[in-house]
RODO-2510 file (C-alpha; in nm, 4 decimals, decimal comma):
residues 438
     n   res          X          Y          Z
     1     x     5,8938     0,6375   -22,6331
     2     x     6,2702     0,6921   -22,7083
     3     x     6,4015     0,7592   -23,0928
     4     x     6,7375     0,6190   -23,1540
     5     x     6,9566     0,8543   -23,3346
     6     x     7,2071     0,7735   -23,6063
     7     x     7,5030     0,7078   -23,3741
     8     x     7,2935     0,4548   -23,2068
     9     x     7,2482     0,6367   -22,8681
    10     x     6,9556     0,6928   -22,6822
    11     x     6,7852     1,0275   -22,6490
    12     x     6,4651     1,0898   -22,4136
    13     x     6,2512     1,2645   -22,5875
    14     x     6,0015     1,3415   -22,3161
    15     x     5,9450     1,1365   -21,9719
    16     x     5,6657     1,2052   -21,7095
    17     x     5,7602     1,1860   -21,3375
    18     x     5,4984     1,3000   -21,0852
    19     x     5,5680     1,4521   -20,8192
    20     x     5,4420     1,6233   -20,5172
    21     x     5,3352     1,9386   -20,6865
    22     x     5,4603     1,9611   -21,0211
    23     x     5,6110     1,7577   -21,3253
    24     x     5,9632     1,7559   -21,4166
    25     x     6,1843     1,6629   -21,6687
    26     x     6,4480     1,3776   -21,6323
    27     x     6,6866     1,6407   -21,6787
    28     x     6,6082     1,8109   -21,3940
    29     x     6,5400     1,5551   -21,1566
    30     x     6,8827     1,5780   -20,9852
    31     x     6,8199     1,9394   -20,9738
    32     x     6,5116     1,9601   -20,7930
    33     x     6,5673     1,6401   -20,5697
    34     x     6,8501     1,8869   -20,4413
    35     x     6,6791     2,1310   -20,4308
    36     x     6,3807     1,9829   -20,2130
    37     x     6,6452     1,7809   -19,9899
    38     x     6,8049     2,1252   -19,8677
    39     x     6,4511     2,2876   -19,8105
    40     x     6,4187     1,9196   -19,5874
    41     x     6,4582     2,0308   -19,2231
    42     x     6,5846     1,7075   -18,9713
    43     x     6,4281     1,4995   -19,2158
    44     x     6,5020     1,1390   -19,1398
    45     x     6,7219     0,8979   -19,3172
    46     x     6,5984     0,6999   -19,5627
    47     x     6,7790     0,3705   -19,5521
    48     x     6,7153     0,1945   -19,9742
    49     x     6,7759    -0,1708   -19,9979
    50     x     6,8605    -0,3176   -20,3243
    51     x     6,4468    -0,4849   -20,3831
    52     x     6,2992    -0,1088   -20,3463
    53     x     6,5462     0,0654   -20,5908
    54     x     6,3738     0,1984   -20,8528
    55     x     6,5131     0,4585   -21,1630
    56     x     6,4244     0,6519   -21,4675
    57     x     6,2951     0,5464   -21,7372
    58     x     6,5746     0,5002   -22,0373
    59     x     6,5361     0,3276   -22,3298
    60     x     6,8509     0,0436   -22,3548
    61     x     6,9804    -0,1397   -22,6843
    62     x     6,9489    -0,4966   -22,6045
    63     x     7,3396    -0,5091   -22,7501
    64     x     7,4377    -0,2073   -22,5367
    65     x     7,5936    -0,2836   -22,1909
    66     x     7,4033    -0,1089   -21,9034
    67     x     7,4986     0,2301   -21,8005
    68     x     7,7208     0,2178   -21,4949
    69     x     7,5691     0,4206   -21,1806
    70     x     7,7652     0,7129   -21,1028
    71     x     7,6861     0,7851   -20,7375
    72     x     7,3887     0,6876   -20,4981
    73     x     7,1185     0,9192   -20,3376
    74     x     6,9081     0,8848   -20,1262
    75     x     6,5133     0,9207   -20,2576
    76     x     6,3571     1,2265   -20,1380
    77     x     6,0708     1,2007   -19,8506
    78     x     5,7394     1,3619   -19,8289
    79     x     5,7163     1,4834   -19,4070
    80     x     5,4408     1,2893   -19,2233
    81     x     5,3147     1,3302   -18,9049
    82     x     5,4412     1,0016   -18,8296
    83     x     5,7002     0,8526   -19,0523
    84     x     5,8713     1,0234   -19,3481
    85     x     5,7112     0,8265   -19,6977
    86     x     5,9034     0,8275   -19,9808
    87     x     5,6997     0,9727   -20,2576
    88     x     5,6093     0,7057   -20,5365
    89     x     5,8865     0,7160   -20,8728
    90     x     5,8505     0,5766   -21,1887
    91     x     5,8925     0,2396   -21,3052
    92     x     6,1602     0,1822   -21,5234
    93     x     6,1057    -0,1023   -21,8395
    94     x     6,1960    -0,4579   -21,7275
    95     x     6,4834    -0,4852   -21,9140
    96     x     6,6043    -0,1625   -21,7465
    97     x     6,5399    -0,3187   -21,4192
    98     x     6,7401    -0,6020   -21,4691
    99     x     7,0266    -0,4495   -21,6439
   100     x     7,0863    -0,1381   -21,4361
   101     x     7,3287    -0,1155   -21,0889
   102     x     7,1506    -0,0958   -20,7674
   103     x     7,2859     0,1860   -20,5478
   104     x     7,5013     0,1557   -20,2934
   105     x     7,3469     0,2335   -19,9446
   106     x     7,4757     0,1915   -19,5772
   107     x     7,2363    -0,0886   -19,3626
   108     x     7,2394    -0,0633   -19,0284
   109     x     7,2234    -0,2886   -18,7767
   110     x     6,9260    -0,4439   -18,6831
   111     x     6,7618    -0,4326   -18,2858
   112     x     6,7394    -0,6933   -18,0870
   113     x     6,4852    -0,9822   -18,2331
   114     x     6,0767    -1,0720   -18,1057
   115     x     6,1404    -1,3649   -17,8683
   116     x     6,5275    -1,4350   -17,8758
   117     x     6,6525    -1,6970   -17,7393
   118     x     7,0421    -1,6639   -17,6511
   119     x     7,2819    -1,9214   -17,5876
   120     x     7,4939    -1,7036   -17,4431
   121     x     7,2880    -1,7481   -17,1226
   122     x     7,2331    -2,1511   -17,0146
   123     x     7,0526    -2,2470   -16,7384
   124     x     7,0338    -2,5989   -16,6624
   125     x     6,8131    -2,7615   -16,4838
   126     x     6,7751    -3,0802   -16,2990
   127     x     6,4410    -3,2072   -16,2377
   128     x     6,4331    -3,5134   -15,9520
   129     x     6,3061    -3,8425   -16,1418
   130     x     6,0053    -3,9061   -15,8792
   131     x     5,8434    -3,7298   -15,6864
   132     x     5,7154    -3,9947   -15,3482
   133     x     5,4130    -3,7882   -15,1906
   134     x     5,4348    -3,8863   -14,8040
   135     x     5,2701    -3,5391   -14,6356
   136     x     5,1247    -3,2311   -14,7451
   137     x     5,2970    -2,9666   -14,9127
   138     x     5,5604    -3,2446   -15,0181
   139     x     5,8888    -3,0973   -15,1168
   140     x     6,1155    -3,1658   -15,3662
   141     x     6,4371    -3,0337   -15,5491
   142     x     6,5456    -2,8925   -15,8094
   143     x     6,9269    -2,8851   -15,8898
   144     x     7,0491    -2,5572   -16,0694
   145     x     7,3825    -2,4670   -16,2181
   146     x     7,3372    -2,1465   -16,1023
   147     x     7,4813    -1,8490   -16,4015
   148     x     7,4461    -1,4744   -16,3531
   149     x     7,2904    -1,4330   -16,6442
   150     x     6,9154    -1,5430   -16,4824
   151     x     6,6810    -1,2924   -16,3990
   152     x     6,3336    -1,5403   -16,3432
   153     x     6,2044    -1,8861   -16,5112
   154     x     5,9193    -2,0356   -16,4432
   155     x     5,8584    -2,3968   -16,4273
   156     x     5,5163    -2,6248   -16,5093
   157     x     5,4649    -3,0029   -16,4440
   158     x     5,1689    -3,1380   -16,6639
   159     x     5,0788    -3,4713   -16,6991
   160     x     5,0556    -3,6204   -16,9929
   161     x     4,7896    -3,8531   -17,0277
   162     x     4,5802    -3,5352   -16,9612
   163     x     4,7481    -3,2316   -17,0110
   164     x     4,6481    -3,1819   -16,6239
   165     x     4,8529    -2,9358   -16,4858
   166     x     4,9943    -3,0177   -16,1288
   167     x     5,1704    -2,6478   -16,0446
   168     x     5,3731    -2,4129   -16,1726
   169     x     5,6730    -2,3172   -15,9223
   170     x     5,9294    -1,9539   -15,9924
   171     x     6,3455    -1,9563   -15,9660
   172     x     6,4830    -1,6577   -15,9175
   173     x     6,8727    -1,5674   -15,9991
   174     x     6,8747    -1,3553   -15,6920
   175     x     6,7860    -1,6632   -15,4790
   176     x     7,0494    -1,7915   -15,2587
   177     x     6,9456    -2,1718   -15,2784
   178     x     6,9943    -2,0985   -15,7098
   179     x     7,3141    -1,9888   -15,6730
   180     x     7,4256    -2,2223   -15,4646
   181     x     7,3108    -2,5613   -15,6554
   182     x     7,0030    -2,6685   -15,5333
   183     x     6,6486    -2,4884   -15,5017
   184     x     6,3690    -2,6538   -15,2674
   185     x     5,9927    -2,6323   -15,4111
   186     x     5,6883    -2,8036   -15,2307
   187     x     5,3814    -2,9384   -15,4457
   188     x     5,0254    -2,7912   -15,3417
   189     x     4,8555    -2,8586   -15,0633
   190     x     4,5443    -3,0890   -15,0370
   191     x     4,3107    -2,7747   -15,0566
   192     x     4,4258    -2,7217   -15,4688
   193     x     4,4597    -3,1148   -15,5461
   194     x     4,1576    -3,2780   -15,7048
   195     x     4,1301    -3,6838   -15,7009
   196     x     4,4776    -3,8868   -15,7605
   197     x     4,7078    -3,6866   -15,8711
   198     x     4,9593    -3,9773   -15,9936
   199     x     5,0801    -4,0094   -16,3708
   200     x     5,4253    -3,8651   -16,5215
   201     x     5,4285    -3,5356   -16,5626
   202     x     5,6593    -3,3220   -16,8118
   203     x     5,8367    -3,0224   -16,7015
   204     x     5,7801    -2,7064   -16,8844
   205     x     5,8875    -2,3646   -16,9186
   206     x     5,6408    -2,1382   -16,8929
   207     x     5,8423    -1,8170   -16,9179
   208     x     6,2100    -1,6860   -16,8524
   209     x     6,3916    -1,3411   -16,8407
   210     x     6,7600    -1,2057   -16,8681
   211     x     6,8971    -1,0044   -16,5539
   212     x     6,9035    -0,6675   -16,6466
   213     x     7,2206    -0,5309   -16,5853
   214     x     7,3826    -0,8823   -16,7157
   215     x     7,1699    -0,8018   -17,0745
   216     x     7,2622    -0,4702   -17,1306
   217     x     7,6403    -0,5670   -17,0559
   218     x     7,6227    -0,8081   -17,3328
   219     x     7,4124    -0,6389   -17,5770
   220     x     7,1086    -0,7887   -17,4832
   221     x     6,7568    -0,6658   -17,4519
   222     x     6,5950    -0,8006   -17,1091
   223     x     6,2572    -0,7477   -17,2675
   224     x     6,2396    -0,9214   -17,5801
   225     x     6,5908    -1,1733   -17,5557
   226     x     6,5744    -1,4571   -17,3483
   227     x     6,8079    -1,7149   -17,1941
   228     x     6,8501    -2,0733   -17,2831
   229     x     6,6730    -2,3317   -17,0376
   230     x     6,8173    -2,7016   -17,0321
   231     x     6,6010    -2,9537   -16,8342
   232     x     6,7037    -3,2633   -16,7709
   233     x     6,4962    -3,5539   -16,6498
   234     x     6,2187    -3,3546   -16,8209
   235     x     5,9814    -3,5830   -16,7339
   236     x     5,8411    -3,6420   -16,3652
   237     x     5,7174    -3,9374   -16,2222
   238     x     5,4688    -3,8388   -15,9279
   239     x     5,2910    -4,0863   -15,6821
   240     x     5,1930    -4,1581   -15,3290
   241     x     5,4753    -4,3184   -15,1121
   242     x     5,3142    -4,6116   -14,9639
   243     x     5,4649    -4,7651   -14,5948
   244     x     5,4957    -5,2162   -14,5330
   245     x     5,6298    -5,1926   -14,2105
   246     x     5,7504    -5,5227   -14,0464
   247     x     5,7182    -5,6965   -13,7337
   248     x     5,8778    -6,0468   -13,6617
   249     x     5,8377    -6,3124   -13,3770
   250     x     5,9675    -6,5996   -13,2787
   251     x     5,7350    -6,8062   -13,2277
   252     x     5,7322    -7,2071   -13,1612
   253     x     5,6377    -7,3035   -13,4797
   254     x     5,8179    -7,0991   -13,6853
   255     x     5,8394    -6,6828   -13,7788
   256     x     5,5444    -6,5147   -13,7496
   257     x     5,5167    -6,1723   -13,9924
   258     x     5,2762    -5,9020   -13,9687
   259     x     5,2487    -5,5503   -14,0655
   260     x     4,9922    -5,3051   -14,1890
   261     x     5,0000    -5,1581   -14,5652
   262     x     4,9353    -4,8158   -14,6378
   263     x     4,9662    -4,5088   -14,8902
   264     x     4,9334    -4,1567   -14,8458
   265     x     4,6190    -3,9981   -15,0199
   266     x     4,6910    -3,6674   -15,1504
   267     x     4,3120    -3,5304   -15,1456
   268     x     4,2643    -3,6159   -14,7765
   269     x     4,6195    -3,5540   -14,6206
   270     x     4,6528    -3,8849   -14,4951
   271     x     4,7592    -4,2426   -14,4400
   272     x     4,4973    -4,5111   -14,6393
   273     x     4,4837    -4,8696   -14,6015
   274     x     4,5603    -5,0684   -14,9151
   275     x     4,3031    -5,3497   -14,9330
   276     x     4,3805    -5,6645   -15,1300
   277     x     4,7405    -5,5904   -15,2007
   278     x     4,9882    -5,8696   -15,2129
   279     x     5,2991    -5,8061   -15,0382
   280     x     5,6343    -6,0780   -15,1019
   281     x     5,8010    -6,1625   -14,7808
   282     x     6,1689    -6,2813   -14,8178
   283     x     6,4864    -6,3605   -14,6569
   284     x     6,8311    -6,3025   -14,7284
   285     x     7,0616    -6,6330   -14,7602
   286     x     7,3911    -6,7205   -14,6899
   287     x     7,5151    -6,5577   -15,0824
   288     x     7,3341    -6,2421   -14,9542
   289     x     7,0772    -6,2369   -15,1986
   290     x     6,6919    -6,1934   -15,1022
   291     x     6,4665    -6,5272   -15,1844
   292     x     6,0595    -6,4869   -15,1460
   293     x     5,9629    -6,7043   -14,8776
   294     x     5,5769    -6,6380   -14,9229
   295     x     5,3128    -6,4000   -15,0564
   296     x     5,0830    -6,2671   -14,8473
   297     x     4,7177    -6,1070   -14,9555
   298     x     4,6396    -5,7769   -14,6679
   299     x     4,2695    -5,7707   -14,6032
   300     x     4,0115    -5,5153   -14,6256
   301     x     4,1914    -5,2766   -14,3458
   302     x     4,5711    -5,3789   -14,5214
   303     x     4,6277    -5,5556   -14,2487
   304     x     4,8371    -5,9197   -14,2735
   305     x     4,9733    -6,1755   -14,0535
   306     x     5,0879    -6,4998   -14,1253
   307     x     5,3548    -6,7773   -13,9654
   308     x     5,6456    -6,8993   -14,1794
   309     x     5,7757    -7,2239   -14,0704
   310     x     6,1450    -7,1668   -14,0184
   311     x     6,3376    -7,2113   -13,6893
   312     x     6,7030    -7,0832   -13,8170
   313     x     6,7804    -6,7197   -13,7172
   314     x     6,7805    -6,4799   -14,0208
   315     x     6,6954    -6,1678   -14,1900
   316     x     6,3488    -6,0670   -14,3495
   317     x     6,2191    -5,8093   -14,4856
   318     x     5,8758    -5,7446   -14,6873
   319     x     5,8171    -5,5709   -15,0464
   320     x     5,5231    -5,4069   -15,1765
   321     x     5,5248    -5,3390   -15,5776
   322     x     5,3855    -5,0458   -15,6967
   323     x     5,1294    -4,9758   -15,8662
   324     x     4,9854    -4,7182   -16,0559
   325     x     4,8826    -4,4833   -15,7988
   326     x     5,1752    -4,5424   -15,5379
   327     x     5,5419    -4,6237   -15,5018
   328     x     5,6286    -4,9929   -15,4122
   329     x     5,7480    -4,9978   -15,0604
   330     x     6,0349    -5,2117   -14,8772
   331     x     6,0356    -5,2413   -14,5363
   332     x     6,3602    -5,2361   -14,3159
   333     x     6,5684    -5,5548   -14,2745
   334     x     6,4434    -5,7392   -13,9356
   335     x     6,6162    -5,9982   -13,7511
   336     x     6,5397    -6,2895   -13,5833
   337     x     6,6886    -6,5673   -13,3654
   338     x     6,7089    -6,9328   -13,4028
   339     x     6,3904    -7,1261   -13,1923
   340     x     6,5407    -7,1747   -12,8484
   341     x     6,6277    -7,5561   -12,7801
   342     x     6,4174    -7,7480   -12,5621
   343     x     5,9885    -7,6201   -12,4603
   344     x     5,9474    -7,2319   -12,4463
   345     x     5,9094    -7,0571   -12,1713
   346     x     5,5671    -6,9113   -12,0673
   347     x     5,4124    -6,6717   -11,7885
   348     x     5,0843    -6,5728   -11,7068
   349     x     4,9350    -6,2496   -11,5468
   350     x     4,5820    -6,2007   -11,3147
   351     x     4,4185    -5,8654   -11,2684
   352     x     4,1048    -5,8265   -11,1548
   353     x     3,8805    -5,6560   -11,3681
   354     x     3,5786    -5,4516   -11,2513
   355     x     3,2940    -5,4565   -11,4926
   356     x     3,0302    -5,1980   -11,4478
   357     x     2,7696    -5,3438   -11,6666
   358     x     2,7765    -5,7309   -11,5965
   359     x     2,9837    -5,9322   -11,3142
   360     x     3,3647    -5,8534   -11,2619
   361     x     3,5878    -6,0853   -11,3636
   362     x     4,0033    -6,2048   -11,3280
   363     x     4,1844    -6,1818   -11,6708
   364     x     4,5058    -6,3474   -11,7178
   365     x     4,7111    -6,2675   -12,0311
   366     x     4,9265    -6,5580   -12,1601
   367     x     5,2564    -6,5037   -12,3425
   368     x     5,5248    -6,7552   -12,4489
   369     x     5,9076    -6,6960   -12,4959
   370     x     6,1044    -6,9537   -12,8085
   371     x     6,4165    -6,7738   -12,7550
   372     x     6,3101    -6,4342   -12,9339
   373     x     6,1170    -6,2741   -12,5623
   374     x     5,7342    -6,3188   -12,5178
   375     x     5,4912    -6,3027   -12,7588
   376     x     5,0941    -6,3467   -12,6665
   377     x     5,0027    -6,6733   -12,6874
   378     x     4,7729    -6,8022   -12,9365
   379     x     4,4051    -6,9218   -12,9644
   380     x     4,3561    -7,2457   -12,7902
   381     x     4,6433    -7,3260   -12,4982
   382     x     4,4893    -7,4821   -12,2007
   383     x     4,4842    -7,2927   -11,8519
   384     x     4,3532    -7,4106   -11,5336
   385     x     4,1800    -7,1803   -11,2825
   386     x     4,2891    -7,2839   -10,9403
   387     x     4,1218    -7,1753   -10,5835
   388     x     4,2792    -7,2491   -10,2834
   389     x     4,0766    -7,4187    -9,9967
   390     x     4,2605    -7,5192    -9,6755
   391     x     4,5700    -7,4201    -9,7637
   392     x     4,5610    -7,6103   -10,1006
   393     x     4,5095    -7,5200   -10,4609
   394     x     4,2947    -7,7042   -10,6355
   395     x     4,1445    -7,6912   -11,0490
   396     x     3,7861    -7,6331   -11,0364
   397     x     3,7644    -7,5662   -11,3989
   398     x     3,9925    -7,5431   -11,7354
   399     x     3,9576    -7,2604   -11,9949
   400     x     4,1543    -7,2070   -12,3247
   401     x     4,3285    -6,8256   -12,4421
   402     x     4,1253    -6,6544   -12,7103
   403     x     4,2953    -6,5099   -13,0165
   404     x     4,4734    -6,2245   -12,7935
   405     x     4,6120    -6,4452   -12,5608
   406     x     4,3938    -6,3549   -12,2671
   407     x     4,1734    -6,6326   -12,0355
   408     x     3,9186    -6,5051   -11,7755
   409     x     3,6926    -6,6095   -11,5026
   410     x     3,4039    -6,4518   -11,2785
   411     x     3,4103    -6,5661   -10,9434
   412     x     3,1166    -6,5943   -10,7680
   413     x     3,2310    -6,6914   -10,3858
   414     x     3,5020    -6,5462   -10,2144
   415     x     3,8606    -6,7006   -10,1559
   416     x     4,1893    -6,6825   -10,3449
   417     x     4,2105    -6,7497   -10,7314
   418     x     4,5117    -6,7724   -10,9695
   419     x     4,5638    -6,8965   -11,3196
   420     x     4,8358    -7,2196   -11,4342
   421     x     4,9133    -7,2875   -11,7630
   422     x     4,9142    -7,6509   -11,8573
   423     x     5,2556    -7,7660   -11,9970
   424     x     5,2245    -7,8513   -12,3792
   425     x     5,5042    -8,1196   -12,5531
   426     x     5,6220    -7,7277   -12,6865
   427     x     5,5940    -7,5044   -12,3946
   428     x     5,6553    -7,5183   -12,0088
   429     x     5,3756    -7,4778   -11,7661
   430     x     5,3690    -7,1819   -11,5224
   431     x     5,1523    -6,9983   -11,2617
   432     x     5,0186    -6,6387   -11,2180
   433     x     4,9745    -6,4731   -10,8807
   434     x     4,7211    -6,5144   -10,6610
   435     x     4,4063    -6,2586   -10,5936
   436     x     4,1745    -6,2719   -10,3621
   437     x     3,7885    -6,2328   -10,4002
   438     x     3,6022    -6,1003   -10,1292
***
């Protein structure tokens, strides 16, 4: 411990410092760190910040100011086979600590930093709002505001009810479809998908790199700095396109509207019915504006046809609403004409038909024109089956068109047969040709 003279000053009476093979003297110390520093051969720079300073013990007045440093050096190192470690000093007294100038030493500037992200690079990146699966492999895009700076980033869609991940897809810098705005990806094919893959999905990144040469012209690492990725529409929403194709007629009693419903099915690469669906079938009136006519149920095969009383000409059209595992569907606008004025036309075919496993038969397919061309006639219109004897036709018996349209008749002597249709108070009558049965 320090004596304090008579003039108030400090004097060290005696101070250990330990070093590497001897003890020394604080009035030495410069001494021999000099001396040691010029026996140092490419030792390494010792950079000191102001938390590991450390200095000699000195015994302060608490009503004395501090003593001013005069000059900085650097603490000596100990060679390792590794690193240079600075050898351990003493620890000075806490109010020494606090009261005594750190030295002054030159910081240099730090390397790049562990998972950088710069701003200096920005990628954006527009993700399409759906995705409508209608085929295999279905491809969608991906716009890109395509900067230099972009060496690779890969992008993830998971879903987020389950965290299931759909694919992951690469866009390169080098690629001409980046640069240019637009880069085309395809989902996976039915081989990788397992069940319905419908649900929104949120677009990741999964990793991302700087282009090399762009990096080290900006003072960049490519290895550990990394460019900024902007995603909008970040989230996805994927589902099977579905199809409600429409067919009109004309009929005599009104519009007749069929079609057959179906989605595409990821798993199996194909075209399903939807059973039980409920499709809306409207028209557009004079304001232009679509008004539901009637709602339709499909059955078990998606199938639907139904007859809309309405004898104006006009526009339809059918929509399906989505659901949760498909897009809703619209069908193309369809015309039709106004009901023709006055009983509809009708004609009537006979072909013989040879039957290998019972008797042969004629067949004659009825169809009716209301002013929109023919149509197969339905279930129940009247035709007579005529033979001619003499010269003469005569009705020896009167059958009635099944659902398709179609009448036959087996003959069972020979002569000449042929097939009228009875006029109706809708439709016109008319004959078929004649064939003879030998």
């Amino acid at each position: 411990m320090a004596d304090e003279d008579v003039n108030g000053t400090s004097a060290i009476e005696q101070t250990e410092v330990v070093s590497v093979d001897e003890v020394i003297s604080p009035e030495v110390a410069v001494e021999a760190e000099e001396a040691e520093a010029s026996e140092e051969i490419d030792s390494p720079e010792v950079v000191v910040t102001e938390d590991d300073a450390t200095e000699l013990p000195v015994d302060v007045d608490s009503n004395d100011p501090a003593p001013e440093a005069e000059g900085s050096t650097a603490a000596p190192v100990v060679p390792a086979e590794e690193e240079p470690v600075a050898p351990e000093l003493p620890v000075a007294p806490k109010s020494a600590q606090q009261k005594s100038a750190a030295p002054s030493v030159k910081v240099e500037a730090p390397g790049p930093v562990a998972d950088a992200i710069t701003k200096k690079c920005t990628v954006t990146l527009t993700m399409p709002k759906t995705i409508k699966v209608s085929r295999e492999n279905q491809a969608f895009h991906i716009g890109t505001k395509g900067t230099s700076c972009l060496d690779r980033v890969e992008i993830t869609l998971r879903r987020a009810s389950d965290n299931l991940e759909l694919d992951s897809w690469n866009i390169y810098g080098s690629d001409s479809q980046y640069q240019t705005g637009r880069v085309t990806k395809e989902l996976p094919s039915s081989y990788w998908i397992n069940g319905n893959i419908a649900g929104k999905y949120v677009a990741e990144v999964s990793s991302r790199s700087l282009n090399y040469s762009w990096a080290n012209s900006n003072n960049l690492s490519a290895w550990s700095d990394y460019p900024t990725i902007n995603i909008v529409n970040k989230t996805v929403d994927v589902r099977a396109a579905a199809s409600a194709p429409l067919k009109l007629q004309r009929e005599i009693s009104g519009v007749r509207l069929t079609s057959t419903v179906t989605r595409f099915d990821a798993s199996n690469n194909k075209m399903i019915a939807l059973p039980n669906r409920q499709v809306s079938l409207q028209k557009k009136n004079s304001a232009g504006n679509w008004v539901t006519k009637k709602t339709v149920t499909m059955n078990w095969k998606g199938k639907y046809s139904t007859l809309i009383k309405d004898s104006k000409k006009g526009t339809w059209r059918a929509v399906l609403p989505a659901n949760s595992s498909a897009f809703g569907a619209t069908s193309a606008a369809k015309s039709v004409v106004k009901k023709s004025s006055g009983k509809a036309k009708t004609k009537v075919s006979n072909e013989y038909v040879y039957n290998w496993s019972g008797p042969s038969y004629y067949q004659g397919t009825v169809k009716i024109n209301a002013g929109g061309g023919y149509y197969k006639a339905p279930a129940g219109v009247k035709v007579r089956v005529q033979k001619k004897t003499n010269g003469a036709w005569s009705t020896f018996k009167t059958v009635k068109t099944n659902s398709a349209g179609n009448v036959k008749y087996a003959p069972t002597k020979s002569g000449s047969y042929r097939f009228v249709v009875k006029a109706s108070s809708t439709y016109k009558s008319s004959k078929s040709s004649s064939k003879s049965y030998y």
